[in-house]
C-alpha positions in Angstrom: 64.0 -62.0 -29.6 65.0 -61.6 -26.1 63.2 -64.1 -23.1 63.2 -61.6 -20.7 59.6 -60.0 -19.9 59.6 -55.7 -20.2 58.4 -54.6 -16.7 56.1 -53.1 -18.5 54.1 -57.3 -19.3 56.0 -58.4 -15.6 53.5 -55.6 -14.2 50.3 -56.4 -16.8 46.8 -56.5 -15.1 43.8 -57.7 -17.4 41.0 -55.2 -17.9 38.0 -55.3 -15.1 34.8 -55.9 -16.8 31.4 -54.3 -15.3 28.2 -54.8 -16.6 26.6 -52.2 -18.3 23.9 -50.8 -21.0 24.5 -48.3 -23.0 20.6 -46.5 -24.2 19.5 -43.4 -25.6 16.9 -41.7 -24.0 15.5 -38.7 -25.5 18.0 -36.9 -27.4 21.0 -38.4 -25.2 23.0 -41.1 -24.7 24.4 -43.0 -21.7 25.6 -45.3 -19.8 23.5 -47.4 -17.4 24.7 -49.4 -14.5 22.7 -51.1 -11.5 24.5 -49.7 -8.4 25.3 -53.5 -7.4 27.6 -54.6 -10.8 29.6 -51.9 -9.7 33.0 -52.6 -8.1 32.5 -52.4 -4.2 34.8 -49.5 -3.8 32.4 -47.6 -6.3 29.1 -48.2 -5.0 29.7 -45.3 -2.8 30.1 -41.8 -3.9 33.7 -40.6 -3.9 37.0 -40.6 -6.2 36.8 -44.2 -6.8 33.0 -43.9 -8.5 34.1 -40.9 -10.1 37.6 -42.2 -11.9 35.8 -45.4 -12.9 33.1 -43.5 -14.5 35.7 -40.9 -16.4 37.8 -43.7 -17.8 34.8 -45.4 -19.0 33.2 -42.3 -20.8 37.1 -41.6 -22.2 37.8 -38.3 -19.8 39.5 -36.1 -19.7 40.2 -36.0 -23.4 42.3 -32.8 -24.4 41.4 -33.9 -28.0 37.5 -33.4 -27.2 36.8 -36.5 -28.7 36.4 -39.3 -26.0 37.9 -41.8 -28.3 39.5 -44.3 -25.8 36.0 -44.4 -24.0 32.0 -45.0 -24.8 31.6 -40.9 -24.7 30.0 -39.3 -27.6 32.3 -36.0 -27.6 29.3 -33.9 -26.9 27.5 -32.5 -23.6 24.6 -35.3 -24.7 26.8 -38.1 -25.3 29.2 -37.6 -22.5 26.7 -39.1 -19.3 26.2 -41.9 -17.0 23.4 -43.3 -14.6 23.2 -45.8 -11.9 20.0 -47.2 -10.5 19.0 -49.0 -8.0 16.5 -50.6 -5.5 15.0 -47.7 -3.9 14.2 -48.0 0.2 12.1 -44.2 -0.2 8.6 -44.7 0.4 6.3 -45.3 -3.0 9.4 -45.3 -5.0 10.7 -48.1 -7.2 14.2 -47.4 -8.4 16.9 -44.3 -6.8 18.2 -42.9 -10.4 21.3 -41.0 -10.1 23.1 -38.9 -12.9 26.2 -37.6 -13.7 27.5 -35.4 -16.7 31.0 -36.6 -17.9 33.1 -33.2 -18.8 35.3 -34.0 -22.1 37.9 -32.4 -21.5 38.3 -32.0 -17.6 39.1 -34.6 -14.9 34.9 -34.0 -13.9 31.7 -35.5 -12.8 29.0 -32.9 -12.3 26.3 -34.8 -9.9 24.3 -31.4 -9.6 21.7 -31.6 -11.4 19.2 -34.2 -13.0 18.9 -35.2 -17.0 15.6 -35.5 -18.0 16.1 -37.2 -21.4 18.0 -40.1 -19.5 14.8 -39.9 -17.1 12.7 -41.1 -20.0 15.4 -44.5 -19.7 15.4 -45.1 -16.3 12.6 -46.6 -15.9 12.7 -49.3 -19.1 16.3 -50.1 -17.9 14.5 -50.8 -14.2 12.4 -53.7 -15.7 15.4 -54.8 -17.8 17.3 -55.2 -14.5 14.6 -57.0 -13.1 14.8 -54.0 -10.2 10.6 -53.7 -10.6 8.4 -56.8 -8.8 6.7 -59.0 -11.8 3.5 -58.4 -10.3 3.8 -54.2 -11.2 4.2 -55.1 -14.8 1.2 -55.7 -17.3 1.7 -58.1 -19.8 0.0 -55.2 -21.9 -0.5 -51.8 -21.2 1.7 -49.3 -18.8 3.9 -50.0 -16.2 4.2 -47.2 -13.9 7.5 -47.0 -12.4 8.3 -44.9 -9.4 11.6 -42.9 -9.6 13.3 -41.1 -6.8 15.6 -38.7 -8.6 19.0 -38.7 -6.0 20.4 -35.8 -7.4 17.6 -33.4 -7.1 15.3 -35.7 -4.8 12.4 -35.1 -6.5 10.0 -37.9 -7.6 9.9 -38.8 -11.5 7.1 -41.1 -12.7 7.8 -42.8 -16.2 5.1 -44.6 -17.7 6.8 -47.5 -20.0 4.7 -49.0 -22.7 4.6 -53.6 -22.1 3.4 -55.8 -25.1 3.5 -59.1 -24.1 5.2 -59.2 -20.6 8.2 -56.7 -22.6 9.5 -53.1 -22.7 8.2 -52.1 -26.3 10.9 -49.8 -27.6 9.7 -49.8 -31.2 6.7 -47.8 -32.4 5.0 -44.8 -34.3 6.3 -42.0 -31.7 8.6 -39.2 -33.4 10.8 -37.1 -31.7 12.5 -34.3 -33.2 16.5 -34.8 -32.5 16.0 -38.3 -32.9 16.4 -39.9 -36.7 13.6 -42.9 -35.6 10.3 -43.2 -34.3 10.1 -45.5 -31.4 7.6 -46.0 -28.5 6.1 -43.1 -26.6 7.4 -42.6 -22.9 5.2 -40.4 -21.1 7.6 -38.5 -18.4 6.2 -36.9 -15.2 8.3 -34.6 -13.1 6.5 -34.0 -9.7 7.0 -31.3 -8.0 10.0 -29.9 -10.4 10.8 -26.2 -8.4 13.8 -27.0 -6.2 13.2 -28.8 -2.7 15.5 -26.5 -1.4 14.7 -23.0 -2.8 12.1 -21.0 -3.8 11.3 -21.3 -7.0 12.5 -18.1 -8.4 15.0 -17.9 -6.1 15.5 -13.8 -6.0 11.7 -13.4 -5.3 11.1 -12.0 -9.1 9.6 -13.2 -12.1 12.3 -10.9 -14.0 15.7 -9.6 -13.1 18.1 -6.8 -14.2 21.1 -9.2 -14.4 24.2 -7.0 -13.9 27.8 -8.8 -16.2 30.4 -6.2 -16.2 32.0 -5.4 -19.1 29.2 -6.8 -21.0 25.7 -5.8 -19.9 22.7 -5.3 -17.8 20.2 -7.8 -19.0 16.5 -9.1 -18.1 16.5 -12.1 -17.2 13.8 -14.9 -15.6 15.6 -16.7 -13.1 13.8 -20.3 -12.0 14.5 -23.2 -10.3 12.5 -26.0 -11.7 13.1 -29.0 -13.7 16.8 -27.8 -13.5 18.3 -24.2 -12.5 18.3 -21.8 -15.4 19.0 -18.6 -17.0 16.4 -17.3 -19.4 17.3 -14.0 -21.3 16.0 -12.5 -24.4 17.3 -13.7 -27.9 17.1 -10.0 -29.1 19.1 -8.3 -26.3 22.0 -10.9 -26.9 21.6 -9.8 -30.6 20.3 -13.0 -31.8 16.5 -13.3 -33.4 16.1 -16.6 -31.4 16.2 -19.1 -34.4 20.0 -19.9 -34.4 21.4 -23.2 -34.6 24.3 -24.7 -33.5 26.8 -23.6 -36.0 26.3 -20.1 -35.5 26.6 -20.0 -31.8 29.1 -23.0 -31.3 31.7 -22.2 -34.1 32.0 -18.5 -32.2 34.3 -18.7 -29.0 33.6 -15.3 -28.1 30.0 -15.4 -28.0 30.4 -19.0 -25.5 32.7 -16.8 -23.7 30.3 -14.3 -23.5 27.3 -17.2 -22.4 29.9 -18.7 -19.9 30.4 -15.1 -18.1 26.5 -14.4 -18.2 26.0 -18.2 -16.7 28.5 -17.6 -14.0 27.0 -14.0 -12.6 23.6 -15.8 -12.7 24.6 -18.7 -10.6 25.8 -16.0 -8.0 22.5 -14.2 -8.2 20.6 -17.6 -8.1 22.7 -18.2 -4.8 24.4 -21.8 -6.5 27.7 -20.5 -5.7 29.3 -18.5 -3.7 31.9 -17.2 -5.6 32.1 -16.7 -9.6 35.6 -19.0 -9.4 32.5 -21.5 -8.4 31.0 -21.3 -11.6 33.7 -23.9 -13.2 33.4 -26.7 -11.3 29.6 -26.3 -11.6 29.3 -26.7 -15.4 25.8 -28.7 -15.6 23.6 -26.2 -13.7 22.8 -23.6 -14.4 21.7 -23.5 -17.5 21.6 -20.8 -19.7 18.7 -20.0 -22.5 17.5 -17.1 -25.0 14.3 -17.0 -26.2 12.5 -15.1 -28.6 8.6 -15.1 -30.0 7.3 -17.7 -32.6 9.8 -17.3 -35.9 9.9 -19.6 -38.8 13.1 -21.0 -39.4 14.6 -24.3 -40.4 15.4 -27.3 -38.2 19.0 -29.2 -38.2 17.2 -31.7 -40.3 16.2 -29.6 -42.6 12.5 -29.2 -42.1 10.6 -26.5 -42.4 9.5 -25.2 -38.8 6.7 -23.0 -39.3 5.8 -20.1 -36.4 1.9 -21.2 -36.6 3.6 -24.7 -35.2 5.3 -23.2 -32.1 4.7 -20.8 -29.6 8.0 -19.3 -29.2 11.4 -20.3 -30.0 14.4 -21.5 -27.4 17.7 -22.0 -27.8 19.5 -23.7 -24.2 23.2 -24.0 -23.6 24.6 -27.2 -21.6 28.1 -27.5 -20.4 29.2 -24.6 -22.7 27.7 -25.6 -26.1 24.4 -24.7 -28.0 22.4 -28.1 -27.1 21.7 -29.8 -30.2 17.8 -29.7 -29.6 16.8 -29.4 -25.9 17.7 -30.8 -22.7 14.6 -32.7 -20.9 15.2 -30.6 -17.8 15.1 -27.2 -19.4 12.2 -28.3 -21.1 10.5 -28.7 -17.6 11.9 -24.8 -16.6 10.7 -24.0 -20.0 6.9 -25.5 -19.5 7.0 -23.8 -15.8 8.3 -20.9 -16.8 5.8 -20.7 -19.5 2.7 -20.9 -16.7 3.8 -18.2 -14.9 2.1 -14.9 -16.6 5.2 -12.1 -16.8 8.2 -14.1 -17.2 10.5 -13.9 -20.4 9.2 -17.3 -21.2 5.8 -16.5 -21.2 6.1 -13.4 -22.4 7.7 -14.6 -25.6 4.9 -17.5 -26.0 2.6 -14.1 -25.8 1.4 -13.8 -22.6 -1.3 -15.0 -20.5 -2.5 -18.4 -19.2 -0.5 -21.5 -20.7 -1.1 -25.1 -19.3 0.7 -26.6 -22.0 3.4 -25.1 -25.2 5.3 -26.2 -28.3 8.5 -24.5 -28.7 11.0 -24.5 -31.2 14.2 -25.6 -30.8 17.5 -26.5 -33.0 16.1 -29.6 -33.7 12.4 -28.9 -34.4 9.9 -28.7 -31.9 8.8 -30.1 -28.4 5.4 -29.7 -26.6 5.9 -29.5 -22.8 3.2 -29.0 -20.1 2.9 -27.7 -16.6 0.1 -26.1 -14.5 1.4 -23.2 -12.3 -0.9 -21.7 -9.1 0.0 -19.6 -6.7 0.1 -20.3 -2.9 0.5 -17.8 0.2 2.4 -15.7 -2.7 4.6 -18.1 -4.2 4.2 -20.4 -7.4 3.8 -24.2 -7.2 3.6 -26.6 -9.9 2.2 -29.7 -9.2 4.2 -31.3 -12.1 5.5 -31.2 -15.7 4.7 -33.8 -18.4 6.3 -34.4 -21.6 6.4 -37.4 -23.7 10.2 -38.9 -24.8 11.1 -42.5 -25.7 14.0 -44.7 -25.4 15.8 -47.8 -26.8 18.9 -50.0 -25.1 21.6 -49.6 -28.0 24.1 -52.2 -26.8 24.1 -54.3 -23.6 27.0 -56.6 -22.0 30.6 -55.4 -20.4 32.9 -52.4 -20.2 36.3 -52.5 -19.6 38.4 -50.4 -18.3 42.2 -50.8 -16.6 42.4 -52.3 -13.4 44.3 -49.3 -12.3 41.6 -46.9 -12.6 40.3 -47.6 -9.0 
């Protein structure tokens, strides 16, 4: 065998490790890093943060299946966070998220993910990014977050037994296989900082999509952007699960096209080219009144149980049960007396609902007044939970920044 090196080993650089911690929070995954074990050049936003992140959640993919990376191959498997110190008044930790695309060279840092939000706030005292003196040695510590993305204030209340995160307990969570400790989640102020919260002025819009329909729809800003339309007028009873919807490329077509007219009507984007480079928000949903049906699991989800049923699309799949943001839209939405949302819950005054979703079911609350002729919601709870899965290094080719 010949002496002489290949240029490719005269050339070889060793991996870069950076520390990380991979956790699930609420029905996703991701990967967590504290701003400062990041390589200097991607402690700043830009393309360096950005192609360290990709290579790292195995993106771009053209097989869809994120093997040479930590990505899951789905929309709730395919993220990353990074928190850190936070110098905002009252705030203990700046949380920033961003959804991986599979298949494209793309971070979307538009919108929030309120199932890694459930996370944040255990991987915070893990860090040691919260002083010792806010942590019980039992009972709650409340932990401050400012969501960067969105800047809206999240408050997570993480359960301590003796001086430690619990992460184990009686708590179940449809879309999750274990029970684990119960998060309590508090999204202040969810409706957009910047926008009204319905940001056409109406509780329900005739959405124009040529060459494929005039639909109602409830357009809100809150918790995350989304689309709500009615399951019946899409031709759907509202009770579908991911099979039917995902394993049809016309109908995701159909959603994709719908999505992109709505982000022009919600005033996202300017132009409906815009749409695909701005895959995370909005969201699209149907909904339909209470229905029995039966979960992913295979339970048996009874309509007494649930209020109505919602099915929620994120980056161009039906979401395997719900994302934590669209749960908030769904709870606001809910308050508001003549959206689709409340509508289909039946009407009337809600301050709290239980809706079905792929998955099972989810209770979400909000309290909704009206000021000087515009809603306000004070905030959104829900209850979640979350567990660190693996904890140490990732590596990733000292050529990707």
């Amino acid at each position: 065998m010949s002496n002489t090196l290949t240029s490719a080993a005269k050339t070889f650089q060793p991996q870069i490790k950076i520390a990380a911690t991979y956790m699930r929070g609420g029905t996703s995954k991701g990967l967590f890093f504290n701003l400062h074990d990041l390589p200097e050049v991607a402690q700043q936003a830009g393309q360096a943060r950005d192609a360290l992140l990709l290579r790292v959640i195995g993106s771009p993919d053209p097989y869809g299946k994120q093997t040479d990376g930590l990505g899951g191959a789905t929309s709730s498997t395919s993220k990353t966070v990074i928190v850190s110190e936070s110098d905002k008044a009252d705030h203990d930790v700046d949380y920033l998220f961003g959804q991986v695309a599979i298949d494209k060279a793309f971070i979307d840092w538009s919108g929030n993910c309120g199932n890694l939000s459930a996370a944040v706030g255990a991987f915070a005292i893990h860090a040691g990014l919260i002083e010792p003196a806010n942590i019980p040695y039992n009972g709650f510590a409340v932990v401050r977050i400012w969501q960067v993305n969105i800047s809206k204030t999240i408050i997570a209340h993480i359960p301590i037994c003796n001086g430690q995160v619990q992460e184990i307990g009686d708590f179940e969570l449809d879309g999750v296989t274990f029970p684990a400790a119960e998060i309590v989640v508090e999204f202040v102020d969810p409706s957009d900082a910047d926008n009204s919260m319905f940001p056409t002025n109406n509780l329900v819009d005739q959405l124009h999509v040529p060459d494929i329909g005039t639909f109602d729809a409830t357009m809100i800003n809150a918790g995350i952007a989304t689309v709500f339309l009615e399951a019946k007028a899409l031709g759907y009873l509202g009770t579908e699960g991911q099979d039917v919807i995902n394993s049809d490329p016309d109908a995701l077509q159909k959603f994709e096209t719908i999505r992109a007219h709505a982000a022009l009507k919600m005033g996202l984007i300017k132009h409906l080219d815009e749409a695909a480079s701005r895959q995370h928000t909005p969201k699209i949903a149907f909904v339909s009144p209470a229905h029995d049906y039966v979960a992913s699991s295979g339970k048996q989800i009874s309509k007494a149980q649930i209020d109505l049923n919602v099915r929620a699309l994120s980056m161009g799949k039906l979401h395997h049960a719900m994302m934590g943001t669209a749960a908030v839209a769904i709870g606001t939405a809910a308050a508001i007396p003549g959206t689709l949302v409340n509508i289909a819950a039946g009407g009337g005054e809600h301050q709290s609902i239980t809706f079905g979703h792929p998955s099972g079911t989810l209770k979400v609350g909000a309290k909704a007044t009206q000021q000087q002729g515009q809603w306000i919601v004070e905030k959104a709870t829900m209850s979640r939970s979350a567990r660190i899965l693996m904890e140490g290094w990732v590596r990733v080719p000292a050529s990707t920044i």
